[in-house]
C-alpha angles and dihedrals in degrees: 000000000000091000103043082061098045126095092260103209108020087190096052086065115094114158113203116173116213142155123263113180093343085304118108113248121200112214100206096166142008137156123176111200129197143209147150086345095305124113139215137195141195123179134153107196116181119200134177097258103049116021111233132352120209118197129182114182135178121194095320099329126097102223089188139356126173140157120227125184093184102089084204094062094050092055091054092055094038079059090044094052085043083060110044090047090055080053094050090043098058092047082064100270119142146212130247 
């Protein structure tokens, strides 16, 4: 279980705080990945209203969004994402 509740990939942090609607936003992860002209995303964002959100978009459409307030929860889908990019890595896509 040690590794299920450890950061997966320290250099794939990287925190970057921003408004969103006059409300600060945390970046705490985000990758981009590219191929054959398609892109892919992967971001987990935490603010104070709403706890984490964790996005997953592909070209211009979000695949899949939702808000966790459980940390728990949001270490299970950053290793998820850490996952699923090696994944996408090793079929030849690569990071921008």
């Amino acid at each position: 279980l040690q590794t299920v509740y450890n950061a997966p990939d320290a250099a794939a942090i990287k925190i970057e705080v921003h408004r969103v609607d006059g409300k600060q936003v945390c970046t705490m992860f985000a990758r981009e990945l590219h191929q054959a002209g398609h892109t892919k995303r992967f971001s987990i964002s935490a603010n104070t209203e709403h706890g984490w959100e964790v996005r997953e978009e592909q070209d211009s459409e979000v695949l899949k969004r939702v808000w966790y307030s459980d940390w728990h929860r949001v270490e299970r889908a950053m290793q998820a994402f850490v996952q699923q990019i090696d994944e996408l890595e090793d079929r030849g896509w690569s990071t921008s």
